[in-house]
N, C-alpha and C positions, 0 to 999 in steps of 0.2 A: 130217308128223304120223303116228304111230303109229296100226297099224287101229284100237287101241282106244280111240282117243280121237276116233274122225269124230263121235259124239256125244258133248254133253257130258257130262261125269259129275259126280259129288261126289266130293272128291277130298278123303285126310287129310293131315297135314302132320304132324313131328316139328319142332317147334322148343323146342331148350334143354331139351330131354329129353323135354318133354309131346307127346302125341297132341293136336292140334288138330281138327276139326272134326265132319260131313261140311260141307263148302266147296263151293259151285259151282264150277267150272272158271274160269269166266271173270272170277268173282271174283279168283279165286288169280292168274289172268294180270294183272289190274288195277294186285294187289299188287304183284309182280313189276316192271312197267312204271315204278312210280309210286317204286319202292326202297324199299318197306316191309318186303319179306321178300328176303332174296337166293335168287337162280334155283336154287343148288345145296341150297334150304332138300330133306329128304327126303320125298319123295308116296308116297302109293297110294292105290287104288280096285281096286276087285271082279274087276277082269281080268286087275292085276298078281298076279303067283308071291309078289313081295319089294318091302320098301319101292327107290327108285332119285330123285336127282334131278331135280324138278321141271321144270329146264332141258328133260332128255330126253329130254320129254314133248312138249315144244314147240318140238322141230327145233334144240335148242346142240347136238345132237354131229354134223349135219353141217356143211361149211366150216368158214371159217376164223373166229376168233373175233370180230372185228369182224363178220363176215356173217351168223352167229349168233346175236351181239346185235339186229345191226339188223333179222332177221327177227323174232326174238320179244319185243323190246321196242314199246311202243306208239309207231306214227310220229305220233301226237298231240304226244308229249314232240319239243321243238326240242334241248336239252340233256340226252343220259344218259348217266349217271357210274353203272360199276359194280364194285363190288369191287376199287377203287384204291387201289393200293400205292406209294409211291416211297420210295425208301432213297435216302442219300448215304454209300455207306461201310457203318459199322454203327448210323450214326443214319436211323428210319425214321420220316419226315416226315408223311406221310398212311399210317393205315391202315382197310384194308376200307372206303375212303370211296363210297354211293351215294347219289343221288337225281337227283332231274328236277324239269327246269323245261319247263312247258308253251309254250305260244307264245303272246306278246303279255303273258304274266304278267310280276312285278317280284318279282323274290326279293331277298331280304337272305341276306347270307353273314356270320354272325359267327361274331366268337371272339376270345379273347385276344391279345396279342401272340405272335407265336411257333406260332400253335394250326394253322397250315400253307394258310393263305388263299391267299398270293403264289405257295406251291406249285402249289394247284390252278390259278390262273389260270395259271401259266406252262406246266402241263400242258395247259390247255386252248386255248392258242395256239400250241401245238405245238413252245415252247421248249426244252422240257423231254419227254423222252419216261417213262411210267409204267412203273415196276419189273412190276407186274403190273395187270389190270383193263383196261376200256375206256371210252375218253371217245368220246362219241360227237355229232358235233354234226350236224344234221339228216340223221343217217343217215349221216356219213361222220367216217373214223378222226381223231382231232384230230392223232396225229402223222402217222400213214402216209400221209393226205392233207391234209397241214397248207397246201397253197399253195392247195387249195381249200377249204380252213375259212376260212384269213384272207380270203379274199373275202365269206365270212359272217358274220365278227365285227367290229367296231368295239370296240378296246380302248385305256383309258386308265389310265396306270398312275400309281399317285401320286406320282410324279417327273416330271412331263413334261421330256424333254430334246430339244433342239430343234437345229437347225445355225446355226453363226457367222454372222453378216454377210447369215443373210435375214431380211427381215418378214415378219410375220404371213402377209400377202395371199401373198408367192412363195413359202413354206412348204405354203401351201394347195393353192397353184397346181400346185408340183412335186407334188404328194402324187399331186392329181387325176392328173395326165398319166402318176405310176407305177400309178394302177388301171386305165388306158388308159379314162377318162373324157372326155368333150368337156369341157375347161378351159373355156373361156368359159360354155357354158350351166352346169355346176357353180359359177363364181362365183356368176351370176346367180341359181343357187338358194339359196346360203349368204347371200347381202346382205342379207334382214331375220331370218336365225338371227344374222349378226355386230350386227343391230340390238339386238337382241330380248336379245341378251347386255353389252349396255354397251362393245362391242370396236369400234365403227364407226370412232372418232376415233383407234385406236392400232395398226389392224390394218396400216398402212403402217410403223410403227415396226418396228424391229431385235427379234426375238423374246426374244435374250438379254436385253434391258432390261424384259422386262417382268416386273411382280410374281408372287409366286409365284399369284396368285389368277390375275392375265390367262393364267400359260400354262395352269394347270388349265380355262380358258374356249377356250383356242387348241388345246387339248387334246383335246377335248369334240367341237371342229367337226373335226378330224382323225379322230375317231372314228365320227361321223356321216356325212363324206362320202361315202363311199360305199355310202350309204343299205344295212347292213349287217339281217342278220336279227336279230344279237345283238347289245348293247351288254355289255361285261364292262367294270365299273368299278372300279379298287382306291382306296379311300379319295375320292371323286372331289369333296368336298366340303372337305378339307383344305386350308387356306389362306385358303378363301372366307369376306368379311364375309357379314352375314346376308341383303341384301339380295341378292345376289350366289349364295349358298345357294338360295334362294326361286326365284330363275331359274331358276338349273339343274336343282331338280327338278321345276318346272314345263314346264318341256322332255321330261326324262324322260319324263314323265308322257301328254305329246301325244304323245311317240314309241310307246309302251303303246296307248296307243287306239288310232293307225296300224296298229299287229301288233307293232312289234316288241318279240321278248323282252331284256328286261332283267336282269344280273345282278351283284350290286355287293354289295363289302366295305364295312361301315363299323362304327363304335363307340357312334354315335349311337341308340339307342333309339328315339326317339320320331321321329326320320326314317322308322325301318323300320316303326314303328305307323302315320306316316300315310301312306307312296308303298305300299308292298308288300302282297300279296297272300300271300305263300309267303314263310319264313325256312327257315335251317339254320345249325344251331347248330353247331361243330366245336370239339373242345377237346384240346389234344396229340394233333393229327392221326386222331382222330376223331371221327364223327356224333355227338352226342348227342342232337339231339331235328331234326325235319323235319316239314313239311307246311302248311297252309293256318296262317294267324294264327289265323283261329276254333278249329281242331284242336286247336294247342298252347296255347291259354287251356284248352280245355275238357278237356284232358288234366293239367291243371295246377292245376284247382280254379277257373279265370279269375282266375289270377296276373296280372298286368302283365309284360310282353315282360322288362323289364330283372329284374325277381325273377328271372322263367324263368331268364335267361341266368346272373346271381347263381350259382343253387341248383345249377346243371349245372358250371361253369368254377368251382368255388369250390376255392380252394387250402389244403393243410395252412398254420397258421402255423409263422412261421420261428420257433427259437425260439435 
């Protein structure tokens, strides 16, 4: 940290051309952390010569930029996404995408079809590496350390694809034995989650035979075993009757109280009004609106989720 920052100050911002404040310090860091303002937004205060990024105020210009991050973003945040870019070619899928998800919270990721959800998640499991920006999952790179991410994520994508000729149960079993998990006691812990989910009677059966709802269920426990910090779900209720629905975000839900963060695509509305805590709206691959459900009612007039989502993703007619 700069000598002239060992106390705090008030500190001013330039965003979108306007002078902002005088701001606390550790407010603006708050910002920052939380992706309501980006790091490179412009500061000063009374000891600076000239306005300079806020970042390098708060230790981004030394290391590297993953080190960077994770020093001046808040280690409160389990998931921070900052200033994410990815291009395929000359089409650019996500732009300037940030925000955070706290730990033990349940975000909703919405957006259109197309609006680069599948991107993010593939970014965030280290499939896919970011043109620019940083994902950062409990403090470590999502690509550059991505074989110790996935030991911290449980992901379920909304195709579950499974291998020929095993069930349920050795589907599980091998999964276990590649986290280098005790098999045995891991069963022993999933037999009233396979209760709990309607799977008891079928998880001996051939995985390809089962409905698209059973593997979104065979899915789920593939995603939880290895009692992961994050859950990232794409669509993870497609396919599923209601009753079947009702489970699984009842599950979610005990995994939330436990600690663990949650973060999951869907289209459903009134799912993300009553499991989540935190939305993010993303529309032709970017942010449009973020933060607590209470925040974006009350930024919105206390619209209803689905107007919000409506007013923000609404497309020219074809004509």
């Amino acid at each position: 940290m700069p000598d002239g920052l060992h106390k705090m100050r008030d500190i001013y911002l330039q965003i979108e051309g306007k002078q902002v404040g005088p701001l606390p310090e550790d407010q603006v860091r708050q910002f920052v952390a939380a992706g309501k303002i980006e790091a490179d937004v412009l500061a000063w205060h009374d000891g600076l010569p000239d306005w300079i990024p806020f970042g390098n105020l708060i230790g981004l210009s030394v290391g590297s930029p993953t080190e960077r991050m994770a020093h001046a973003l808040s280690a409160a945040d389990l998931v921070q996404i900052d200033g994410v870019m990815k291009s395929f070619g000359d089409k650019v899928a996500l732009k300037r995408v940030s925000f955070s998800v706290p730990p033990g919270q349940i975000c909703g990721l919405l957006g259109p079809n197309g609006a680069g959800k599948t991107t993010l998640f593939r970014l965030l499991m280290g499939i896919l590496k970011a043109t620019e920006g940083t994902l950062l999952i409990d403090g470590r790179d999502a690509f550059e350390e991505r074989v110790e991410v996935k030991r911290l994520i449980g992901f379920l994508p909304d195709e579950p694809v499974f291998y020929s000729y095993l069930s349920g149960q050795e589907i599980l079993e091998l999964s276990a034995a590649m986290h280098g998990l005790d098999v045995s006691a891991t069963m022993n812990r999933l037999v009233p989650v396979i209760a709990r989910l309607r799977l008891a009677e079928d998880i001996h059966n051939y995985a390809e035979d089962y409905s698209r709802g059973m593997k979104k269920k065979l899915g789920l426990l593939l995603a939880m075993l290895h009692e992961p910090k994050l859950l990232v779900l794409d669509e993870p209720t497609n396919g599923l009757d209601v009753e079947s629905t009702h489970l699984f975000y009842d599950l979610i839900l005990d995994e939330a109280r436990q600690g663990t963060t949650v973060l999951f695509s869907t289209h459903l509305m009134d799912h993300v009004t009553k499991l989540c805590s935190h939305a993010v709206i993303i529309n032709e691959g970017t942010v449009v609106a973020k933060g607590s459900l209470d925040e974006l009612r009350s930024r919105f007039d206390q619209a209803s989720l689905e107007d919000i989502f409506l007013k923000l993703t609404a497309r020219p007619q074809q004509t």
